[in-house]
Residue frames as a rotation matrix with the C-alpha (Angstrom) as fourth column:
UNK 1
0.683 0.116 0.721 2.71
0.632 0.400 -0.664 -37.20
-0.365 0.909 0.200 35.65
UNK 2
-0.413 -0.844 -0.343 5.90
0.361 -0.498 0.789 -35.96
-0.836 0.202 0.510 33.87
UNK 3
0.721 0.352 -0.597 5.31
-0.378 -0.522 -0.764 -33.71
-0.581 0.777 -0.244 31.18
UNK 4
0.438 -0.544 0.715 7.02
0.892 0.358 -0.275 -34.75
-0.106 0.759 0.643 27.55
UNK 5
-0.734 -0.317 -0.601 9.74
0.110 -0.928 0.355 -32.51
-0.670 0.195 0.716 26.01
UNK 6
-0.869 0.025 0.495 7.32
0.406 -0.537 0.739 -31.77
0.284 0.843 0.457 23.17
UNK 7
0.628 0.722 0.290 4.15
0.572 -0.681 0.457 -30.78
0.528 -0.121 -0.841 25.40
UNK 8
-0.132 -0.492 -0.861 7.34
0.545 -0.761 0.351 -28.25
-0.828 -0.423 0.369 27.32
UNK 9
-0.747 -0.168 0.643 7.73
0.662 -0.280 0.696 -27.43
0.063 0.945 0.320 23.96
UNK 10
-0.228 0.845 0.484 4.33
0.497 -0.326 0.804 -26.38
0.837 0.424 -0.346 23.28
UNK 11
0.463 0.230 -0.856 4.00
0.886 -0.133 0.443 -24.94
-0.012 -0.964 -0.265 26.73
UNK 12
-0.428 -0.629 -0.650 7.07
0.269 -0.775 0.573 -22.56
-0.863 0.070 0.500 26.26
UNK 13
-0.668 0.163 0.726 5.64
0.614 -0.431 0.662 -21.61
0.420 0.888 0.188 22.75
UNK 14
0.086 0.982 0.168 2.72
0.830 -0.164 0.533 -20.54
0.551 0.094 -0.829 24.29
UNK 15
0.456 -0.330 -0.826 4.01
0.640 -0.524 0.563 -18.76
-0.619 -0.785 -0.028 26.84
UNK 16
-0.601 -0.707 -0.373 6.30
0.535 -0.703 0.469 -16.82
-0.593 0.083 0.801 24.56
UNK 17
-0.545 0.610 0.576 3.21
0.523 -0.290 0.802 -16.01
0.656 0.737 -0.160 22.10
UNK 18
0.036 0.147 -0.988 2.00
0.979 0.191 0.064 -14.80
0.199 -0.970 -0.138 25.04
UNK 19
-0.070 -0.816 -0.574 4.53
0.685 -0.458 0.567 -12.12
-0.725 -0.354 0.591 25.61
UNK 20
-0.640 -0.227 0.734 4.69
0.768 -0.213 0.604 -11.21
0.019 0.950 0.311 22.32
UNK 21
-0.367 0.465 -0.806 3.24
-0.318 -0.877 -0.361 -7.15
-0.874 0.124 0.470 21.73
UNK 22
0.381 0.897 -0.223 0.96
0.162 -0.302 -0.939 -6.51
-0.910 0.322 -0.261 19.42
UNK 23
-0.519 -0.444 0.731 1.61
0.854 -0.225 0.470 -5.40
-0.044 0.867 0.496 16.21
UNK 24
-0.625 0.234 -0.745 0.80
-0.048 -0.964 -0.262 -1.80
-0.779 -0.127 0.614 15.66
UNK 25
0.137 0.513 0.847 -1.89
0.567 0.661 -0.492 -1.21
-0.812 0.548 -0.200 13.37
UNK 26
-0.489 -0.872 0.017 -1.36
0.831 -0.460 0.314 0.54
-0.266 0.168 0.949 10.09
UNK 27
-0.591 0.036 -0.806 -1.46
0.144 -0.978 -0.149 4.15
-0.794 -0.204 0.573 9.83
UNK 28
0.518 0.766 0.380 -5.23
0.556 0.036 -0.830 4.90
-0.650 0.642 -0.408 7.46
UNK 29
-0.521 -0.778 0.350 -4.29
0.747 -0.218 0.628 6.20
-0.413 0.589 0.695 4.17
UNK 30
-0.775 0.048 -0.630 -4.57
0.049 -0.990 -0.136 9.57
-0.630 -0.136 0.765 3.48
UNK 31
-0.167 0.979 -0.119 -8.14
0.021 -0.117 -0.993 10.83
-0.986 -0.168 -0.001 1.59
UNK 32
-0.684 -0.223 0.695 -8.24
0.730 -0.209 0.651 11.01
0.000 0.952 0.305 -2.25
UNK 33
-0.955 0.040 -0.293 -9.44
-0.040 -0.999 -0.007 14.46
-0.293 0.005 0.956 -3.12
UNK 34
-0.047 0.996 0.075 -12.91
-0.121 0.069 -0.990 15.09
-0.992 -0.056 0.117 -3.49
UNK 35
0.034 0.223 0.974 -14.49
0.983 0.171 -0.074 14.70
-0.183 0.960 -0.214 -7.01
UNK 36
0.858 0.343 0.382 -13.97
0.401 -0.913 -0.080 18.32
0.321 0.222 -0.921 -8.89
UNK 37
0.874 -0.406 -0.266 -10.95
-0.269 -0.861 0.432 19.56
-0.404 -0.307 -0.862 -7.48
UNK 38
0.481 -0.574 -0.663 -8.01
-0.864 -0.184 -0.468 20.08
0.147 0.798 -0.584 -9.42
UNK 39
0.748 -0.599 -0.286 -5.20
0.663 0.653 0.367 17.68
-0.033 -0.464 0.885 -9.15
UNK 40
0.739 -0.657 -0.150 -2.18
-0.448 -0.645 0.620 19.24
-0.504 -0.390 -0.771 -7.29
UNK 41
0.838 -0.544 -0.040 0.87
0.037 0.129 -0.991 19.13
0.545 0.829 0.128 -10.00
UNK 42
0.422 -0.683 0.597 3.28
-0.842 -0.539 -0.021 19.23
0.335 -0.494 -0.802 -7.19
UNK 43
0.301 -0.205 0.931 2.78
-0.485 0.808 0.334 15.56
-0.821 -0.552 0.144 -6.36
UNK 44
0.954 0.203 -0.221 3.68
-0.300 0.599 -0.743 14.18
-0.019 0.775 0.632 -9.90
UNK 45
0.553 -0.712 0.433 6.78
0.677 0.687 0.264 12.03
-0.485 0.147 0.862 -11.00
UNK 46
0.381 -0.408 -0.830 9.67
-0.777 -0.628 -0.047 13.89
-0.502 0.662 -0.556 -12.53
UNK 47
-0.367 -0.559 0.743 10.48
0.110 0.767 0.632 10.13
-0.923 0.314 -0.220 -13.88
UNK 48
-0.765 0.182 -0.618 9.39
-0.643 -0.278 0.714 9.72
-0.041 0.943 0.330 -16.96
UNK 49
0.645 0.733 0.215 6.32
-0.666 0.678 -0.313 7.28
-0.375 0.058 0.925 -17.87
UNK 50
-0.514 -0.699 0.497 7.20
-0.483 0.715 0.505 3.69
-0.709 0.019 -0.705 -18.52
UNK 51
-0.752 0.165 -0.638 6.95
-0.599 0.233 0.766 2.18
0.275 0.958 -0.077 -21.69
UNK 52
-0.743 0.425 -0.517 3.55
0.225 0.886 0.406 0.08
0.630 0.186 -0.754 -21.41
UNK 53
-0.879 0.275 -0.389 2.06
0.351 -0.178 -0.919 2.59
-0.322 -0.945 0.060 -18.65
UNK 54
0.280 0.856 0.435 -1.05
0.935 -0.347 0.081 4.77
0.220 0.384 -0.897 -18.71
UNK 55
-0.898 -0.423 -0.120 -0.50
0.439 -0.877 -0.198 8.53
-0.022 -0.230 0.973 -18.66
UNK 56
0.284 0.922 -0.262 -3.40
0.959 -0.274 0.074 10.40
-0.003 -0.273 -0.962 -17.07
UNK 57
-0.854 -0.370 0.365 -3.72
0.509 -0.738 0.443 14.18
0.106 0.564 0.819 -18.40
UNK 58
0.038 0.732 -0.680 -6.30
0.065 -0.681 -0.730 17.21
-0.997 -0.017 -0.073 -17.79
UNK 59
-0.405 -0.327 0.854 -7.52
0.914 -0.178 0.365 18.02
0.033 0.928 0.371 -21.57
UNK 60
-0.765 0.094 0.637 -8.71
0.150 -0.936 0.319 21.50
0.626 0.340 0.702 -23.05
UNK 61
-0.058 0.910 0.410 -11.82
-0.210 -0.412 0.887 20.89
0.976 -0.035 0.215 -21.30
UNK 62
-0.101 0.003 0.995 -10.68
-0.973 -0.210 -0.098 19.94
0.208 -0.978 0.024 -17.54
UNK 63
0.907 0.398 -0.137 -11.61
-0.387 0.917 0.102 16.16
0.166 -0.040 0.985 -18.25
UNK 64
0.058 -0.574 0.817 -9.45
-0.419 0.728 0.542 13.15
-0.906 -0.374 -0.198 -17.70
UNK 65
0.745 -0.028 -0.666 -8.11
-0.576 0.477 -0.664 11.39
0.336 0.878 0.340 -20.60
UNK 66
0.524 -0.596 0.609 -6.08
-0.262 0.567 0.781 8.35
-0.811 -0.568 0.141 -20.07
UNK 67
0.511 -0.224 -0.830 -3.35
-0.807 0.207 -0.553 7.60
0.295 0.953 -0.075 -22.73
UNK 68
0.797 -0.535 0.280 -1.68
0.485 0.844 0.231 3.52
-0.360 -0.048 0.932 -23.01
UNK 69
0.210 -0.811 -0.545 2.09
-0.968 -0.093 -0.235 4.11
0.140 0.577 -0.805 -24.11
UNK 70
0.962 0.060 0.266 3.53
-0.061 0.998 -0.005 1.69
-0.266 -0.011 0.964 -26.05
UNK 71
0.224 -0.918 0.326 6.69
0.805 0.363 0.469 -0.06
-0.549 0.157 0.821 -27.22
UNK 72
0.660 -0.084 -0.747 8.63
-0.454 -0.836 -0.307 2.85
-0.599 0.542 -0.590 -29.00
């Protein structure tokens, strides 16, 4: 029995899926800091905030406060 070109076809696909490595998986992303410890002011943006973002801030008392900026 002769094989068709489109089950070669499908034959060679397989065959090259086959072959084909893996994909690596990706690298786990790094821990977020426990609850309580500061946040490290080295890692911040020197961009400015974008109109319409949220600007997260330590106040007087160590809390989080989240502020909306809006359209100036």
């Amino acid at each position: 029995m002769q094989m068709t070109r489109v089950a070669a076809a499908v034959v060679l696909l397989a065959a090259l899926a086959a072959c084909t490595p893996e994909t690596p998986a990706d690298p786990p992303a790094p821990a977020a800091a426990p609850a309580g410890v500061p946040l490290d002011p080295s890692r911040e943006s020197g961009l400015p905030p974008a109109v319409g973002s949220d600007v997260i801030e330590l106040d007087e008392n160590g809390e989080l406060v989240v502020h909306r900026l809006g359209d100036r």
